[in-house]
ROKEVEX-360642 format. One record per residue: residue in three letters; x, y, z of N, C-alpha, C in turn. Coordinates in pm, whole numbers, plus 50000, padded with zeros to 5 digits. Layout:
ALAXYZXYZXYZ;...
END
This chain:
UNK500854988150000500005000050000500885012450000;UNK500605024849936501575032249955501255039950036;UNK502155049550058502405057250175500785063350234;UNK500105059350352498665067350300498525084050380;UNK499945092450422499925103950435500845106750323;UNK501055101650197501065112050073500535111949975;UNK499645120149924498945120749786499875125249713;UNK501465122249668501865125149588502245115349532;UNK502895110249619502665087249633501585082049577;UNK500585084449631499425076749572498775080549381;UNK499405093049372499475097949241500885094949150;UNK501525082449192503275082149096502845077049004;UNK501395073049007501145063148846500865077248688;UNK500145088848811499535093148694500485102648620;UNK500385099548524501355105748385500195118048338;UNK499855130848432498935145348371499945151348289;UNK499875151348149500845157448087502105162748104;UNK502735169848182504255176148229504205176248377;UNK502745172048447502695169348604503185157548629;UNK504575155148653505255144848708505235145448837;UNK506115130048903506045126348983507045143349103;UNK507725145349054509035159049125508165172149129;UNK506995173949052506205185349074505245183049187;UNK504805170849149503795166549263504505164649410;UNK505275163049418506135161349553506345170949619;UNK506725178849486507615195949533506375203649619;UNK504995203749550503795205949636503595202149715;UNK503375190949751502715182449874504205190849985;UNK505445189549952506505191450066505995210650089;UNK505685214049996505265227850009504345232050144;UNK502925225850103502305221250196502745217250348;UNK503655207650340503695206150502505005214250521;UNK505825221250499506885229650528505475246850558;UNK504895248150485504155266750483502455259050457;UNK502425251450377500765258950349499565253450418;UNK500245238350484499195233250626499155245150718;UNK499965252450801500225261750891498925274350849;UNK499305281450712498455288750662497045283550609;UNK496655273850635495555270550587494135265950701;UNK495375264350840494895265050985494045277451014;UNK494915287750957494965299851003493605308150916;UNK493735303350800492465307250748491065302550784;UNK490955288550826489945278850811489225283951018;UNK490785287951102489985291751237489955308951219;UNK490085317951085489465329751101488455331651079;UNK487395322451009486315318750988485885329950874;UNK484515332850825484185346850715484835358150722;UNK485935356750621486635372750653485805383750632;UNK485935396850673485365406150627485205411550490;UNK483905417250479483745427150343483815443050382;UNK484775449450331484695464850333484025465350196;UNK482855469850240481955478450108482375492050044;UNK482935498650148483245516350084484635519050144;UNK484975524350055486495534050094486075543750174;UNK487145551050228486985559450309486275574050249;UNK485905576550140485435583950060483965581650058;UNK483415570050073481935563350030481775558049907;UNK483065554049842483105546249722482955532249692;UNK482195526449673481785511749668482655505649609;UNK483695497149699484565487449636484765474649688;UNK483785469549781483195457749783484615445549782;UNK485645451249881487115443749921486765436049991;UNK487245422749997487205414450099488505411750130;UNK488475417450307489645412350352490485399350415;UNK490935395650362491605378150405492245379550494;UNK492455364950544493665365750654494915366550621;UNK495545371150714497605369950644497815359650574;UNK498255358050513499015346850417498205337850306;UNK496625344550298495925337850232496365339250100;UNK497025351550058497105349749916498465339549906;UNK499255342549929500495328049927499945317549936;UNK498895310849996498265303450028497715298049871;UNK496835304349824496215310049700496805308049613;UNK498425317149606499025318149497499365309249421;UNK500195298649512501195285949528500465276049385;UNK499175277649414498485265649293498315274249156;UNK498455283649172498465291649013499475295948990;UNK500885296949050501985295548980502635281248928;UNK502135271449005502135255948999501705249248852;UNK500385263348814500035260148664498455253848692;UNK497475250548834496785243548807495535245848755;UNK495885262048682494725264248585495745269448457;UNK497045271248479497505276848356497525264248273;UNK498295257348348497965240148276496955236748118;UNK495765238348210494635239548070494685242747983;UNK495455255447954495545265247849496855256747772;UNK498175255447815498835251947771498815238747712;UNK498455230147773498245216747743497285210747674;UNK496055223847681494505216747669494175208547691;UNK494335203247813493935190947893493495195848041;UNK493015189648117492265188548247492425186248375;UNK493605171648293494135160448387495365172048482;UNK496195180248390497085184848546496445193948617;UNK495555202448621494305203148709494415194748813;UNK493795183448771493085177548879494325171348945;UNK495235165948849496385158848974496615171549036;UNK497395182349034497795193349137496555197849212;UNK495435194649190494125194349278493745188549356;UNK494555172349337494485165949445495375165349511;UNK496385172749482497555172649661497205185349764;UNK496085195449645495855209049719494965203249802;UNK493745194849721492125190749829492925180349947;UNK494155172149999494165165550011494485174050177;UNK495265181850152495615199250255494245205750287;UNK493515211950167492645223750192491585220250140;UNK490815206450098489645208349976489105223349962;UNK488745231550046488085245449993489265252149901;UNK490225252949939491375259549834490945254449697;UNK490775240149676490765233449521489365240049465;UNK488225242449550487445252649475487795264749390;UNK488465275549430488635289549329489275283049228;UNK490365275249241491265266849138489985261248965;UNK489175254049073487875247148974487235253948873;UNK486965269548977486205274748924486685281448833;UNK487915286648865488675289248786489105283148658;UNK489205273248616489365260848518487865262248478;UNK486785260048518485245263948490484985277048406;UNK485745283848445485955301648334486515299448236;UNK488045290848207488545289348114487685277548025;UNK487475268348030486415262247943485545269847834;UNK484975271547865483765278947822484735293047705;UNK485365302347781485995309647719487275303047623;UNK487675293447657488425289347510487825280847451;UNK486285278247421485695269847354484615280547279;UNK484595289947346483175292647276483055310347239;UNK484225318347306484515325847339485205333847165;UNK484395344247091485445351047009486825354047033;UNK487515346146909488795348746901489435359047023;UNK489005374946926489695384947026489705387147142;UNK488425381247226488475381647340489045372547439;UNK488845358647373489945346347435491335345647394;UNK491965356147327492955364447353493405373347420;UNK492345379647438492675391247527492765384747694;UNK492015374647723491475371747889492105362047896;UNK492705351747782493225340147855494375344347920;UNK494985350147849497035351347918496575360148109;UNK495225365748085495245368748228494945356048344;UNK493845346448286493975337548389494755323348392;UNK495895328048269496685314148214498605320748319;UNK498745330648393499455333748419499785329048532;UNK501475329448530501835320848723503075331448742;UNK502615342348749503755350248826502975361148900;UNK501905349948967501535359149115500305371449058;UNK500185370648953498705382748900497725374448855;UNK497905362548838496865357348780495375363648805;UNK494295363548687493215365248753492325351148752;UNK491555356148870490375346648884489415341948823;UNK489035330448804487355329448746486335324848898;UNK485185325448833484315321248929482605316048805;UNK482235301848874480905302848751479455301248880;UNK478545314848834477705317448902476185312248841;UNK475655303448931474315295748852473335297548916;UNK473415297149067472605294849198471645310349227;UNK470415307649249469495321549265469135316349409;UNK468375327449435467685321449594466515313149533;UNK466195312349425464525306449393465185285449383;UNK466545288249399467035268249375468045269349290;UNK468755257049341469925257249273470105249349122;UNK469255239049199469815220149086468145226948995;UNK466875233949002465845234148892466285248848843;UNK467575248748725467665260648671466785269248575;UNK466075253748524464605265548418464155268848490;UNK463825271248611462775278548724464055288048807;UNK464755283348827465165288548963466375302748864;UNK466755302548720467785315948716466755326448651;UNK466555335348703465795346348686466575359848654;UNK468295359148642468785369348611468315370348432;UNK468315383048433467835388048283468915391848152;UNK469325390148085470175398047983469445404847843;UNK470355413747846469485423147725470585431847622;UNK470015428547510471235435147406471685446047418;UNK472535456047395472375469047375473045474647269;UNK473065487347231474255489747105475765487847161;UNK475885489547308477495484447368477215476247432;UNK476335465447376476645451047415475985443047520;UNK476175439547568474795425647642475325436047822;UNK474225431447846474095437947973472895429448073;UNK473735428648243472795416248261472125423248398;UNK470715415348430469985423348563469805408148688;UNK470445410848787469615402848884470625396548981;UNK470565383449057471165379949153471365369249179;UNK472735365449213473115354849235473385348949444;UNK472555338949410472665335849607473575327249640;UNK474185313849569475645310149615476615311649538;UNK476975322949523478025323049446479275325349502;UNK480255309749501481665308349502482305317149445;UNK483825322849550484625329149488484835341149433;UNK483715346249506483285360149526484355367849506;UNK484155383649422485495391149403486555384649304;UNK486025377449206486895371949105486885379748990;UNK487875378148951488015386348813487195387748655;UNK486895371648663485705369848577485135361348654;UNK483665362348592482575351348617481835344948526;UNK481795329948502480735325648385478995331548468;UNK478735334548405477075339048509476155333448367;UNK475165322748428474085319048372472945329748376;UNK472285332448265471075340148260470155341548124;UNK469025348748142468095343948020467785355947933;UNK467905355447798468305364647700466455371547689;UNK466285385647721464925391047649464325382847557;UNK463425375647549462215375647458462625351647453;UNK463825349747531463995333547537462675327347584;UNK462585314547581461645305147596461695307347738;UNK461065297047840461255293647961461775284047967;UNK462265277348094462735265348105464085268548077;UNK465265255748086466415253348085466855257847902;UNK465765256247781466345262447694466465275447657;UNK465815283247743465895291747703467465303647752;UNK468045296247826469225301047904470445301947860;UNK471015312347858472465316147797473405319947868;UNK474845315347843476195318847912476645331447866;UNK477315338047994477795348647989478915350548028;UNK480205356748017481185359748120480915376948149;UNK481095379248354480905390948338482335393948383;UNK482895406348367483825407648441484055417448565;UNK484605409448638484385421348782484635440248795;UNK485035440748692485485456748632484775461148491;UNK484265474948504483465480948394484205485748301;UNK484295483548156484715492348052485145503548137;UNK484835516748210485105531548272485975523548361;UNK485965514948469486955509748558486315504248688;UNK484775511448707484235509348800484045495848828;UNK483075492348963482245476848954481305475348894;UNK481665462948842480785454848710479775450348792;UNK480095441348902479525433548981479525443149149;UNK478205436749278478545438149399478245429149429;UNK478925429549551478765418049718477815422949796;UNK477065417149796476065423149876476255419150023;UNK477105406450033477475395650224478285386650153;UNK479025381450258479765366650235478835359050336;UNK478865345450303478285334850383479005331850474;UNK478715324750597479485321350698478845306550714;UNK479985296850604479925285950619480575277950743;UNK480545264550712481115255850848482465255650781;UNK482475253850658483875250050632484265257450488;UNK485285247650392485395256050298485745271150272;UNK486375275250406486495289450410487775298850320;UNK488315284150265489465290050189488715295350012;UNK487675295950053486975297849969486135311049989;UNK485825321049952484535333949986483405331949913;UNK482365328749975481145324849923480055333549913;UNK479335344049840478645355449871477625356749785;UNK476875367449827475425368249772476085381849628;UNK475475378949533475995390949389474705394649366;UNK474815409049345474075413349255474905426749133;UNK473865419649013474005422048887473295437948848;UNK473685447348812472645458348770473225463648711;UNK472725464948583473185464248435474635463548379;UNK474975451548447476375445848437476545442848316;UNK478245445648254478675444948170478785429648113;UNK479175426848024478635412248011478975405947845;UNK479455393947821479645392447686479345374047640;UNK478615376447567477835364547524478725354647490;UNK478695337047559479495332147491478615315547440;UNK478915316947325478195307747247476855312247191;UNK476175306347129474905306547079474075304947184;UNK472965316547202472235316747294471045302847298;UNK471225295747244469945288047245470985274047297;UNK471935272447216472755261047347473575266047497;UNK473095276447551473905277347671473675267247784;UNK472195260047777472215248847904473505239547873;UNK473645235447738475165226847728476255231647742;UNK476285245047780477215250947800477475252147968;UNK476745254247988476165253848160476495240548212;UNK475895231648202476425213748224477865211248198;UNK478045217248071479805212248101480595215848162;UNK480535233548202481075241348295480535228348446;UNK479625225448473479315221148634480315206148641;UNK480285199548454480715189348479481865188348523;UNK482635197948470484315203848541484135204548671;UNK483305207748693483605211548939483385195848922;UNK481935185948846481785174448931482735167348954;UNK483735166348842484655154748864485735162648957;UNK486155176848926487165185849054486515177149209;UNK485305177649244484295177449333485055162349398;UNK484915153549260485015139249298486755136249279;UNK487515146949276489355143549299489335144849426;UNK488805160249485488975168749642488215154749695;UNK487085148849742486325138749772487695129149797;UNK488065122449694488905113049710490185114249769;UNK490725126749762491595135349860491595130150022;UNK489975137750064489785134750145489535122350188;UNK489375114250165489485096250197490705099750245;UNK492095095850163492835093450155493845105950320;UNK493645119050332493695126250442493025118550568;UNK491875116750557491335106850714491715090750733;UNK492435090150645492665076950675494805078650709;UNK495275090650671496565092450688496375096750900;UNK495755103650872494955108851053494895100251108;UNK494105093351078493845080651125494765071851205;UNK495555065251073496635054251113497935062551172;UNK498215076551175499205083451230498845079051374;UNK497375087751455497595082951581497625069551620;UNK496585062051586496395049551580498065042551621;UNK498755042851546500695041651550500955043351711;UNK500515057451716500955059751874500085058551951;UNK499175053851959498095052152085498465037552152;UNK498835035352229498435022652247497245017952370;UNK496645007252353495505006252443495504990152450;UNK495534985452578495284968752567496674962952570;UNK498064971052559498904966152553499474966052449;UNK499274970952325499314971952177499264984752109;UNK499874991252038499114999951948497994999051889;UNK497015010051916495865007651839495835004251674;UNK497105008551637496695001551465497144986251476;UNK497614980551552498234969251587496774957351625;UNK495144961851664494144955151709493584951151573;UNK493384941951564492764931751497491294938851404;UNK490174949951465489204950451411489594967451347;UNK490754975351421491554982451349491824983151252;UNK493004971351211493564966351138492634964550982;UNK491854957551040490864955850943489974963250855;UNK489904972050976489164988150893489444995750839;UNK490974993950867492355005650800492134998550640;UNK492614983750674492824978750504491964985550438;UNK490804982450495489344981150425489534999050313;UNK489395006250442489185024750362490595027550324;UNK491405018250302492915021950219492775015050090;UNK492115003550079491395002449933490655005349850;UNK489815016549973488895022549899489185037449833;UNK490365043949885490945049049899491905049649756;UNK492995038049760492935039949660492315033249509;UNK491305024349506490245022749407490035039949372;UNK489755050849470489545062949399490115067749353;UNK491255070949368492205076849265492725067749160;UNK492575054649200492275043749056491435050148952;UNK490195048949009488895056048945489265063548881;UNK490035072848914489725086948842490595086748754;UNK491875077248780492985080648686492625066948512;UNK491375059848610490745055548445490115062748384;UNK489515070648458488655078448347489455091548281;UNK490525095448367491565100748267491925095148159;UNK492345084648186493115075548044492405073447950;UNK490925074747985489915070347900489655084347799;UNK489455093647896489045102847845489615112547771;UNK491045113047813492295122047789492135130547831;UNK490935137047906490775148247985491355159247908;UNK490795159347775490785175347689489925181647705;UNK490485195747666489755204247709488975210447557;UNK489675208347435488985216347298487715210247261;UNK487575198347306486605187247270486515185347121;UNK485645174547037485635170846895484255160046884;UNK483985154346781483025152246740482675137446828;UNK483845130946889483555117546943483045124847079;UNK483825135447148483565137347278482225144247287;UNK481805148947173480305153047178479445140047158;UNK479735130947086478755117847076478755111447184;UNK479965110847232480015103047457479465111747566;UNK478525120947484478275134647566477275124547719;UNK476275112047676475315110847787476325100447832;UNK477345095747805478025088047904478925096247981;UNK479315104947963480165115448037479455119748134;UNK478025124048116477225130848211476875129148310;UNK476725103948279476415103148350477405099248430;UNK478675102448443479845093848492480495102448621;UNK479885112448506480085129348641479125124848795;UNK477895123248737476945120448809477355112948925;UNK477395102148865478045087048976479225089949029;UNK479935094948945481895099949030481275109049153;UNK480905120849155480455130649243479685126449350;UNK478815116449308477855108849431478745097349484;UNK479005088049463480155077649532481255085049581;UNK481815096249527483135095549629482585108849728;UNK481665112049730481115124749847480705116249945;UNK480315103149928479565096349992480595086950079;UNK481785085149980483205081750049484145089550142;UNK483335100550105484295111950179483595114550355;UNK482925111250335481785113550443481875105650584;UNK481855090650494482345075450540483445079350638;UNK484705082650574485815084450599486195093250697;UNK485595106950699486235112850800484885109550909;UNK483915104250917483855095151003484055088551058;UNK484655083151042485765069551079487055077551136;UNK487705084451079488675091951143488485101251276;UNK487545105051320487045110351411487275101551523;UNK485965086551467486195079151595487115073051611;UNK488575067851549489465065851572490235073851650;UNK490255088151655491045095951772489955097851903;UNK488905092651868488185093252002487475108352034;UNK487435111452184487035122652238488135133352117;UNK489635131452108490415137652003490175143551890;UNK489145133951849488615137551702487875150251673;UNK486985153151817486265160451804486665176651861;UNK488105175451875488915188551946489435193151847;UNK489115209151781489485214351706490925215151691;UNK491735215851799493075214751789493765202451698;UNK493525195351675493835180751621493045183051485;UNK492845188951451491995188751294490865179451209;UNK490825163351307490305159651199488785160551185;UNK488145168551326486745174251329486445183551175;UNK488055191151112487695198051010487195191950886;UNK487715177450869487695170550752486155168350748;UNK485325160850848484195164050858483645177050830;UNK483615183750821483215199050826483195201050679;UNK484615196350629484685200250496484235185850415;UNK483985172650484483735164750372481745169850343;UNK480995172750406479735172550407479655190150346;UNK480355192450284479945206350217480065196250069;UNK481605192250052481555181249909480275176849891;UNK479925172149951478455161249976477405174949880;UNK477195186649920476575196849843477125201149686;UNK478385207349744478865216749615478375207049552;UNK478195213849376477595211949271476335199749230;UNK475345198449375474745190049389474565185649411;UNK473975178849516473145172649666473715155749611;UNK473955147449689473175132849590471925130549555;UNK471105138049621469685134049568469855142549418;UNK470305152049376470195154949267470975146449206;UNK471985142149224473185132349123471975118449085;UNK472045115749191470335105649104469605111649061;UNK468675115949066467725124748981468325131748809;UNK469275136348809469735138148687470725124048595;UNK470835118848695471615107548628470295098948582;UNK469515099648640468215086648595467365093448514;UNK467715109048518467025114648362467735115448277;UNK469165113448232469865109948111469615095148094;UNK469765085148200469345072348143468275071048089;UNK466865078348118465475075948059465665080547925;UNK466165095147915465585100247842467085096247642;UNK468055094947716469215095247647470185079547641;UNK469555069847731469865056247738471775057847741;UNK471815067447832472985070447919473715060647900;UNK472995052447998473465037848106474175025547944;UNK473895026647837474225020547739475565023847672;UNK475475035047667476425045347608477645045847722;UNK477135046347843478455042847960478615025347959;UNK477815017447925478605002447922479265000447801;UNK479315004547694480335009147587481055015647610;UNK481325020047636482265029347659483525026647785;UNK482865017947835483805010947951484084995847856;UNK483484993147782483974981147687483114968747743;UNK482054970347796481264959547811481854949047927;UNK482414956948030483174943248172482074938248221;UNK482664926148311482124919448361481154922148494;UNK479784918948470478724924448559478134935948474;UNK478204936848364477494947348348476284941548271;UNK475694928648265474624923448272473674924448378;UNK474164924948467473554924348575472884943748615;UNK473874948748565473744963348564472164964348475;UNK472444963548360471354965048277470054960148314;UNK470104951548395469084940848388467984950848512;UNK468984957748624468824962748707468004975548655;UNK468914986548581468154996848540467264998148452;UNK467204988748403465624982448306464564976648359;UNK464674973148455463864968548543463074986648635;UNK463764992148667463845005148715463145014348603;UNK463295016248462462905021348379461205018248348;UNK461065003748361460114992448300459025002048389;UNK458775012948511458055012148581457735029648562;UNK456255033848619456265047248590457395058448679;UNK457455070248573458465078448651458555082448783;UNK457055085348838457105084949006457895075549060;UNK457565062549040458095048549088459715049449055;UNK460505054848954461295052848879461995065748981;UNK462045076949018462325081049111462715080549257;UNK461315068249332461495068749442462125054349509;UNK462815045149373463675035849363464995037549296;UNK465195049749260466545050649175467655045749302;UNK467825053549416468595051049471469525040749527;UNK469255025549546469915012549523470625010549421;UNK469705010649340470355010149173471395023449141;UNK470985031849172472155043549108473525039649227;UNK473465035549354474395032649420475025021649362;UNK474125015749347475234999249288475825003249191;UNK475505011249069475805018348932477305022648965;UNK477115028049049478455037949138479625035549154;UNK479095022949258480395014449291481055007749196;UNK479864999049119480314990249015481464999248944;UNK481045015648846481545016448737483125021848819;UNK482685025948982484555028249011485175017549033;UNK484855005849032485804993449034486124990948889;UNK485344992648755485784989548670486965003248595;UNK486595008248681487605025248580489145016448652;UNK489035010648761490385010848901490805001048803;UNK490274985848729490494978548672490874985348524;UNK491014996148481490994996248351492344997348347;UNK493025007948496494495007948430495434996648400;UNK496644995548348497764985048391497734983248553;UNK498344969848518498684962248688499564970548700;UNK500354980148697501414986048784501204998748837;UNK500095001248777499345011648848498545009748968;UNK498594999748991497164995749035497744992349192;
END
């Protein structure tokens, strides 16, 4: 088993384009020399402040961090783990340098995501001149980089976007201009934002919805965007989470307004699988917690990792553990984790969707498991903020939310299988392994029945779906990965 306090170890298999094994190290040692220390320090200052006005009464809507947050910050965007994308057009060193950050900070690997979530969209869909002009700003690692952030969430719901985005956009002779408000929006004070909203005179519902990037600064210089509050979450604080509002924000259309829901889904599909690296991170963090004290406790005469039903439980979530980053590093290999996309990756579009689906729900659900288990392994300990691993909890059950509850990961995963025969298109695509008779037999059976019914049984079946397809991704690599 390898080392299970390093995720740089547990990542020597994966080959992310120029993210080798000496980059990944050089981070993780980063980390425990400066950025564990600073990441303490952020996570017990809890909601930093918003200064709304200068000392003048000028609305500039600053949020102030704690010391060292931007070093903190910086470290993964000079590292490349959004310049990466640009250069490589790929995904994969993302997510490996994402998982030694989530494995430290999961809230840190958010701005990173979202960030990678801005660039998508803008080098896919984005006019020439302008994905010229904005990439080299958020493709940069000498400490200016700018931010992205992608804003979807209204107060009216998050996961029913034909109902719930009510921000407005409207043409003008200088250009699209957008009205309204955003209620969770990550990453507040970013430089750009993808912001979902619905074009004058669109349909209702999810087609009628179009992508936008706004940017946090006006043509004149002013704010594009305000903060109206930051949230004061449990965790995730390396993150600023705040309420926006839009009034007649500057704004520039990207793509054809009538496909922006596919534009919207692929942007979320980027956090799901980010969602489901940080997730597997965290396994792999509560189970390093874990067997550290465990080593030194002894009780009965023995070290506690030394007891028999210990022992057993350690194996157990160190396989599961790494089966996830197995997982993920098949569906890298599978996927190549590009970012320009082409005509095959649009035809694997409902097996991708639904893979997001199941990755995001199984390993949130692993993450959960886990620093559960790590808790009660340090005992009364676990639960003393001083010792940290009360935080992993804190931060695994926000995963469990960001970009979608599990009850939504079923619910949308069992409406691409109905409606798009998903579940077919993902057993091809994995090459038809073994048990996946049994799979079919299962969600056809599930289908065979009306949609109420087909709803309030998905859940067995979409779990078994889950597990199954991360044992077969763990099986896809070579034995020496494995």
């Amino acid at each position: 088993m390898p080392d299970p306090g390093s995720p740089a170890a547990l990542l020597r298999h994966w080959r992310a384009g120029r993210v080798e094994a000496d980059a990944l190290a050089a981070l993780e040692q980063w980390w425990h020399a400066e950025g564990a220390a600073l990441s303490d320090t952020v996570d017990r200052a809890g909601t930093p402040p918003l200064r709304m006005h200068d000392r003048f009464g000028n609305r500039v809507d600053a949020i102030d961090y704690p010391a060292g947050y931007r070093a903190l910050l910086g470290r993964g965007y000079r590292e490349g783990v959004v310049a990466r994308a640009v250069e490589e057009r790929s995904l994969l060193p993302g997510y490996a340098l994402g998982y030694v950050t989530a494995f430290f900070d999961p809230g840190l690997y958010c701005p990173y995501t979202v960030s990678l979530g801005t660039v998508v969209p803008l080098l896919k869909y984005a006019p020439a001149d302008l994905r010229d002009r904005l990439l080299p700003r958020l493709a940069c690692r000498d400490g200016r980089a700018w931010q992205g952030a992608t804003w979807m969430t209204e107060a009216g719901g998050g996961s029913d976007l034909g109902a719930g985005v009510r921000t407005t956009a409207r043409e003008t002779g200088a250009g699209w201009r957008l009205d309204g408000e955003k209620y969770f929006a990550s990453n507040a004070g970013a430089e750009l934002a993808v912001v979902a909203a619905r074009p004058a005179g669109a349909p209702d519902g999810i087609r009628g919805l179009a992508l936008f990037l706004v940017p946090r600064a006006r043509s004149d210089g002013g704010l594009n965007y305000r903060i109206r509050r930051l949230k004061d979450k449990i965790a995730t604080r390396s993150v600023p989470t705040g309420e926006i509002e839009l009034d007649d924000a500057e704004a520039w259309l990207l793509g054809p307004p009538g496909e922006g829901i596919y534009q919207i889904m692929e942007v979320l599909n980027v956090s799901r699988v980010a969602n489901s690296v940080a997730a597997a991170a965290l396994v792999q963090r509560a189970l390093a917690e874990a067997l550290d004290f465990a080593r030194g406790r002894r009780a009965f005469g023995r070290p506690v990792a030394e007891q028999p039903l210990f022992r057993a439980q350690a194996e157990d979530r160190a396989r599961a553990a790494a089966r996830g980053v197995r997982a993920r590093l098949g569906r890298g290999r599978r996927a190549r984790g590009r970012v320009a996309g082409d005509a095959a990756v649009l035809a694997a579009l409902p097996a991708f969707r639904l893979l997001a689906h199941l990755a995001k729900y199984w390993t949130a659900a692993e993450a959960i498991d886990a620093a559960r288990w790590a808790m009660e392994a340090l005992g009364g300990n676990g639960a003393i903020v001083d010792f940290g691993v009360e935080r992993l909890q804190r931060e695994a059950m926000i995963l469990s939310i960001w970009e979608g509850t599990p009850h939504r990961q079923m619910l949308d995963g069992l409406a691409v299988m109905r409606r798009e025969r998903a579940h077919e298109a993902l057993f091809a695509w994995l090459g038809e392994p073994q048990g996946t008779a049994a799979q079919r037999a299962a969600i056809e059976a599930l289908l065979a029945r009306d949609e109420e019914a087909q709803a309030a049984g998905i859940e067995p079946v979409f779990a078994g779906l889950a597990a199954w397809t991360a044992d077969c991704l763990a099986r896809a690599l070579p034995a020496g990965a494995q």
